[in-house]
Structure formats: C-alpha cells, structure tokens
C-alpha positions as semicolon CSV with decimal commas, in nm:
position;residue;x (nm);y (nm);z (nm)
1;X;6,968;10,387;13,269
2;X;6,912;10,151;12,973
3;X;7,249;10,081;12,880
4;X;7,154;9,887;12,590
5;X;7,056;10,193;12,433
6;X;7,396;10,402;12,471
7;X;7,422;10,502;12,125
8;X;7,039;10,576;12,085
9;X;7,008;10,738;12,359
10;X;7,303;10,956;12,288
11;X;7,156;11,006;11,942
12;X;6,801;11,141;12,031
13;X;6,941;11,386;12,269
14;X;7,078;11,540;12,000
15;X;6,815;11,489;11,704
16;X;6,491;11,473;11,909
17;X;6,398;11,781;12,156
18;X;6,098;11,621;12,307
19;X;6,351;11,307;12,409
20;X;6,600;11,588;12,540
21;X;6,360;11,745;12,753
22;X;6,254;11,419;12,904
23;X;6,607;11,271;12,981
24;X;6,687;11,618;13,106
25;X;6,399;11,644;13,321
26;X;6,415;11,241;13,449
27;X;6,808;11,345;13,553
28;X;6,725;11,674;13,772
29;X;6,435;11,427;13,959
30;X;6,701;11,231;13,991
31;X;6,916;11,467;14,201
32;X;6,650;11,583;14,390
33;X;6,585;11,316;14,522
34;X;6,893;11,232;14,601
35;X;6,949;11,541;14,781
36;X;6,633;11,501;14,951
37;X;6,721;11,147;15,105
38;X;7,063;11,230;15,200
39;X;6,899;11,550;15,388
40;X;7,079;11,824;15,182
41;X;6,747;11,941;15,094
42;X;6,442;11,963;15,318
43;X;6,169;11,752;15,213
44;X;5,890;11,535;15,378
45;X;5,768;11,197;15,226
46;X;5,520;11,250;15,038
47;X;5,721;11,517;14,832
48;X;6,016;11,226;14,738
49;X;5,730;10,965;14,645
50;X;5,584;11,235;14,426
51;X;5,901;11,291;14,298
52;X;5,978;10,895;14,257
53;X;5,698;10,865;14,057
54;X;5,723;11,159;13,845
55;X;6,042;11,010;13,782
56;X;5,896;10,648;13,705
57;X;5,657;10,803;13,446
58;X;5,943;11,004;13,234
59;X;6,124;10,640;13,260
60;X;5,839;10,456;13,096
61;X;5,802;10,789;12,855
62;X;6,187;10,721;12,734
63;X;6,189;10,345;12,761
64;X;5,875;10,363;12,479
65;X;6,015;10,672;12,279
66;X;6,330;10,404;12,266
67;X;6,159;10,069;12,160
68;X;5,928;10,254;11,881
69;X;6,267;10,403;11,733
70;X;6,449;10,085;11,777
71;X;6,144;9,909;11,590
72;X;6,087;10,198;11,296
C-alpha cells in the first residue's frame, strides 16, 4: 500500500499514534478478509463488504494523513 510513501509511512508509525492505530487497524481488516474469502473464517457477504469498506475508509484516512505531511 502506497509504496511511494515507504519511508513516511515507516516514519509515522513510529512518531504519530493516531497513524499507528489506523495502519494497524487497515492491516487486521485486511486479514480478515482474507480469511473470510478463502473460508478459514465463517462469514456471509454482507459482513466482508462491511469489512471492505471499513477498510476503504482507513485507506482514504492514511492516504490524506500522508499528502498533508508530505505538503507541511
């Protein structure tokens, strides 16, 4: 996810707690869904497209926390 911001992304994990808990939070929908396609977990589909978009908003979230530090 947004390789062109490696280094800054590496960066606010560390310096920014609100960016951390975001990331963090964008990577476990990430493996939920996975499991839940693959069928390792249980789920109907509704509860991935929740999930999906959950995961679409914390995207967006990071993508703008990114571009206004980039810009500051």
């Amino acid at each position: 996810m947004f390789p062109e911001y490696r280094d800054q992304i590496s960066h606010l994990k560390v310096h920014d707690e609100h960016f951390a808990r975001i990331f963090h939070r964008h990577n476990e929908l990430d493996q939920q869904i996975k499991n839940m396609e693959a069928g390792i977990v249980p789920a109907h589909g509704m509860a991935i497209e929740h999930l999906k978009k959950e995961k679409l908003q914390l995207k967006d979230s990071l993508y703008l926390i990114l571009r206004k530090t980039t810009n500051a």
